[in-house]
C-alpha positions as CSV (number, residue, x, y, z in Angstrom):
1,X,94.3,54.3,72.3
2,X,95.5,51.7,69.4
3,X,93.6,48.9,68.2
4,X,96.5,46.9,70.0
5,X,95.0,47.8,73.5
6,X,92.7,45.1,75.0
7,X,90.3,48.0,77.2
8,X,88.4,51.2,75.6
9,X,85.8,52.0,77.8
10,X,86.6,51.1,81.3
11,X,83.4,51.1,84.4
12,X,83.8,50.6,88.0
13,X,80.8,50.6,90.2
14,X,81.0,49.8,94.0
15,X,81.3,51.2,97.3
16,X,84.1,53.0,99.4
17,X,85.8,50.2,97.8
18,X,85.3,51.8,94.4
19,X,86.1,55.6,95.8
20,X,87.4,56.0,98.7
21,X,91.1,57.8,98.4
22,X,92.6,56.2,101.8
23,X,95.3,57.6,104.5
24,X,98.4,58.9,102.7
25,X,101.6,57.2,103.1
26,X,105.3,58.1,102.5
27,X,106.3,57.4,99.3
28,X,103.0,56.5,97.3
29,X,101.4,59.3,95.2
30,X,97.8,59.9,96.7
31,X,96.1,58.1,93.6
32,X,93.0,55.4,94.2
33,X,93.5,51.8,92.5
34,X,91.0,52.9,89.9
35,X,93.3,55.7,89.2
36,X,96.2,54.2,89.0
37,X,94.6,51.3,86.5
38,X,93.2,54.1,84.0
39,X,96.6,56.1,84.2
40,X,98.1,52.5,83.0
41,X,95.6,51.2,80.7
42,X,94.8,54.3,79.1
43,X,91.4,53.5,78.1
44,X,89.4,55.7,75.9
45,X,87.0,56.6,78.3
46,X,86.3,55.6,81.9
47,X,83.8,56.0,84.3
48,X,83.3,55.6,87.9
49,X,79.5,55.0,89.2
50,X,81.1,54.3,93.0
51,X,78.8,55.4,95.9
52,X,80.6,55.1,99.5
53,X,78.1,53.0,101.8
54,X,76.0,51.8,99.3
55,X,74.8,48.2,99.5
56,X,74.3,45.5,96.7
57,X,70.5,46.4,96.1
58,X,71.5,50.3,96.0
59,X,74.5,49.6,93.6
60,X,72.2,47.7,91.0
61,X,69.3,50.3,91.6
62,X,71.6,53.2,91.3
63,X,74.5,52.8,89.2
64,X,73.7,49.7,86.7
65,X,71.6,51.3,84.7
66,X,74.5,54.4,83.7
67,X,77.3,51.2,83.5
68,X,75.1,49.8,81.3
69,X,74.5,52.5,79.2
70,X,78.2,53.7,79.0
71,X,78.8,50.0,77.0
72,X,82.2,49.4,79.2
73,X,84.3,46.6,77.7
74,X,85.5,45.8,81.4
75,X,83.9,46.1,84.3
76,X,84.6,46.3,88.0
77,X,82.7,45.4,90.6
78,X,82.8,45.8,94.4
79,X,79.9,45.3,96.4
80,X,78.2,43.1,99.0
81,X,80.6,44.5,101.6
82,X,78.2,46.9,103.5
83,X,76.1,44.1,103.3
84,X,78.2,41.2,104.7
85,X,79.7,43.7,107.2
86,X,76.4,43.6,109.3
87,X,74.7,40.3,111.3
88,X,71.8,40.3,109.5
89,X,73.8,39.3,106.2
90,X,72.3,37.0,103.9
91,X,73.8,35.8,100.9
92,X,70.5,34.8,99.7
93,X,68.9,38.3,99.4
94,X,72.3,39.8,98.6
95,X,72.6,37.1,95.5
96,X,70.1,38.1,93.5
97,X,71.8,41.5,93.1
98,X,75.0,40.2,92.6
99,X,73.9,38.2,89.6
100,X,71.7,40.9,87.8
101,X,74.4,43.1,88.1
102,X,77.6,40.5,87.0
103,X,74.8,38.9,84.6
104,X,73.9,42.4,82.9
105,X,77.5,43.7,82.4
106,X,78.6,40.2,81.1
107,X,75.9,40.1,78.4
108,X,76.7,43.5,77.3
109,X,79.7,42.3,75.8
110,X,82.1,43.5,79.2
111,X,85.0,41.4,81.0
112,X,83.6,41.8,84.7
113,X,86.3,41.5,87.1
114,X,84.9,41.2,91.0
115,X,86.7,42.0,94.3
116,X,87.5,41.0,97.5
117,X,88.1,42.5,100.4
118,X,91.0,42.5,102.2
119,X,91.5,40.7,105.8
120,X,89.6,42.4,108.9
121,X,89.4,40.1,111.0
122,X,91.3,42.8,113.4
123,X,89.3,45.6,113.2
124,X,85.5,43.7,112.4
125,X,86.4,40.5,114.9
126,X,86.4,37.1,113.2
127,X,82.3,36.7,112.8
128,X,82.2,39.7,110.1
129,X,85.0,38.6,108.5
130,X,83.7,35.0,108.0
131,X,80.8,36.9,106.2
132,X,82.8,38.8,104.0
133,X,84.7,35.5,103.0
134,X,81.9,34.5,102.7
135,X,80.4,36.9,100.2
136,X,83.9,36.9,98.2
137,X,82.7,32.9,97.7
138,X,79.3,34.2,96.6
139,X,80.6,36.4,94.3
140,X,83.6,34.4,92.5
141,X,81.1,31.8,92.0
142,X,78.8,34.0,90.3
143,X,81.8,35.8,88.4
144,X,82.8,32.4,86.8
145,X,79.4,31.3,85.8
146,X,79.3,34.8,83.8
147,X,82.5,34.5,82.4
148,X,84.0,36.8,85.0
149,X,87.5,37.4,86.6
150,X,87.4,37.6,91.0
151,X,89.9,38.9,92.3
152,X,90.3,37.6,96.3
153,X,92.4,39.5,98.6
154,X,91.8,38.3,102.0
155,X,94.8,36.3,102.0
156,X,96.8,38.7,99.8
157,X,100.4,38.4,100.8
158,X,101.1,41.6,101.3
159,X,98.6,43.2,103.6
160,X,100.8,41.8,106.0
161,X,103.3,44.8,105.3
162,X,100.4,47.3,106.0
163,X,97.8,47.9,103.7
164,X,94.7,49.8,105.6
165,X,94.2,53.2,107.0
166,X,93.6,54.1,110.6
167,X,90.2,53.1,110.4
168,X,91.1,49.7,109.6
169,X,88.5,49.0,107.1
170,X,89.0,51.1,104.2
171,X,92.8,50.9,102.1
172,X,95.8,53.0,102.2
173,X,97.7,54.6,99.7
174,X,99.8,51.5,99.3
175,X,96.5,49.3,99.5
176,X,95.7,51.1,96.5
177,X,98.6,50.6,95.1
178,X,99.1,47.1,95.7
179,X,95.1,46.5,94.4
180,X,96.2,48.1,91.3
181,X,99.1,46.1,90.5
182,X,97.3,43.1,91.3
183,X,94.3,44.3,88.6
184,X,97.4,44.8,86.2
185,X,98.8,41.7,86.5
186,X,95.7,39.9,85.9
187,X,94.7,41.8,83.2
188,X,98.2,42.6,81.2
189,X,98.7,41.9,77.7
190,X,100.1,38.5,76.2
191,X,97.1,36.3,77.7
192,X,95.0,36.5,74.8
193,X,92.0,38.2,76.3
194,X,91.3,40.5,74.1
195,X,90.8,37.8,71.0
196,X,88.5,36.0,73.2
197,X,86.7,39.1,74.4
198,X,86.1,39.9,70.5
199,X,85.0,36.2,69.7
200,X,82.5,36.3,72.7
201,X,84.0,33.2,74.3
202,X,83.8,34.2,77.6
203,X,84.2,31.0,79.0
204,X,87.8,30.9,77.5
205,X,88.1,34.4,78.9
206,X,87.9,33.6,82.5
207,X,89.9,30.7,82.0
208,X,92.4,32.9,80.2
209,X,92.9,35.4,83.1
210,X,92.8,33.2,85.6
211,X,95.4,31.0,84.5
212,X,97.5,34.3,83.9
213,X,97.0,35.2,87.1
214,X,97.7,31.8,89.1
215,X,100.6,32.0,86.9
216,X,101.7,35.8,88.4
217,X,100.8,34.7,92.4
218,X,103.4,31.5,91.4
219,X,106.1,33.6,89.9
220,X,105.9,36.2,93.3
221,X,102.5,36.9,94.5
222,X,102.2,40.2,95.7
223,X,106.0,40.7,95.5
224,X,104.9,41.1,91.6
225,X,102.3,43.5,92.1
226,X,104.6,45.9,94.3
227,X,107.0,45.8,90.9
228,X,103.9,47.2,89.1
229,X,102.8,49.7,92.0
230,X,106.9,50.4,91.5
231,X,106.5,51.5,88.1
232,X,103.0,53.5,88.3
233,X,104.4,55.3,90.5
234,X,107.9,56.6,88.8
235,X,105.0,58.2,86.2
236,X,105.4,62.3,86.6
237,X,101.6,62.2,85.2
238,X,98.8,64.3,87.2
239,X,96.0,61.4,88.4
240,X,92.9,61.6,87.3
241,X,90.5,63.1,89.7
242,X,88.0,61.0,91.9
243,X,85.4,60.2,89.8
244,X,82.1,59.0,92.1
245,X,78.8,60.1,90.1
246,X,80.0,58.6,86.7
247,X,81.9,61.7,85.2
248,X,83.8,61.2,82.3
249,X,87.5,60.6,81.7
250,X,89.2,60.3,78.3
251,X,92.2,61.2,77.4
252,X,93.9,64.1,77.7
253,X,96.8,66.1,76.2
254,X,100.0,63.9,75.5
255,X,98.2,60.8,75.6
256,X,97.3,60.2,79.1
257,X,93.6,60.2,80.7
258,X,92.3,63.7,82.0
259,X,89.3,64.5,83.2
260,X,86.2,65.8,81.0
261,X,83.2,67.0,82.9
């Protein structure tokens, strides 16, 4: 990586959101969002902590402390689902988790980016979905007070065009595409991040990404991110592989990211 790349250590830490690969579809190379970002970003290393079914409490008991010690300089962050999936959600016992983890990764010096479900309302009924709406509120507030980037995509545009698997709940292969190229518009050069990231103004920093990216929704929404799915996948590059206990990734003969165990 040169020093004119904004991201050198890159941590996700989640749920199924984080790992789960999705139904193939025609057309779309069978890479997760996470992939698709590293492949594009090119970090120095990278690590995914992701656990499928793990709750907010379980994702700060299990996988902060690692994050934390891998000293990412952005972080994403899904959870609260498996929480806010179920009837006896409360935001108030799912809060505190939420912070410590957002609050943690922030002071360590990393961008945290937060996301949001998609829509499923169809397969979850309209109760559960309220709650996951719900938690996506919960979460971009506590996102903006660290300094942090949300990302909401329950009313994404394009998951009109078909962007779950059979089971309805978890994303396809163009779900992941699409949530990468929304994570790339967001966080693409030009928007002065990275000076603000090395100044510690993370106030500015949020305000700096999210302008960029109320900027991107106005110039063609998810229309946009397809572009960038577009061009990930014209890349003849093998994917990393799915990384869900934290392994390693840096990069690799020719200057993309490989897999180190």
């Amino acid at each position: 990586m040169t020093e004119d790349q904004a991201w050198h250590r890159i941590a996700v830490l989640g749920d199924s959101i984080a790992v789960h690969r999705g139904d193939p579809v025609d057309g779309y190379p069978t890479r997760t969002w996470a992939e698709r970002l590293v492949l594009a970003l090119a970090p120095d290393e990278y690590r995914n902590f992701g656990v499928s079914g793990a709750r907010a409490a379980q994702i700060r008991a299990g996988q902060l402390a690692p994050a934390l010690t891998f000293r990412p300089d952005l972080a994403i962050l899904a959870a609260g689902a498996n929480d806010a999936a179920r009837r006896s959600f409360r935001p108030d016992l799912v809060e505190p988790d939420l912070a410590g983890m957002i609050g943690a990764l922030s002071r360590s010096g990393a961008l945290v980016v937060t996301l949001g479900c998609f829509d499923l309302s169809r397969t979850l009924g309209a109760e559960a979905a309220g709650r996951l709406r719900e938690l996506g509120r919960l979460t971009e507030r506590l996102s903006h007070r660290h300094g942090g980037l949300h990302i909401d995509f329950s009313e994404h545009p394009e998951q009109r065009d078909g962007v779950l698997g059979a089971d309805g709940l978890h994303i396809n292969a163009r779900g992941h595409a699409v949530v990468a190229a929304t994570l790339l518009t967001a966080l693409q050069p030009g928007n002065g991040l990275r000076d603000r990231v090395g100044n510690g103004d993370v106030g500015g920093q949020r305000r700096a990404v999210d302008q960029h990216h109320r900027e991107a929704e106005r110039a063609g929404g998810g229309r946009l991110g397809v572009g960038a799915a577009a061009v990930l996948a014209d890349q003849h590059v093998d994917p990393p592989l799915a990384q869900e206990h934290g392994q390693a990734v840096g990069p690799a003969e020719g200057g993309h990211p490989g897999v180190t165990s």
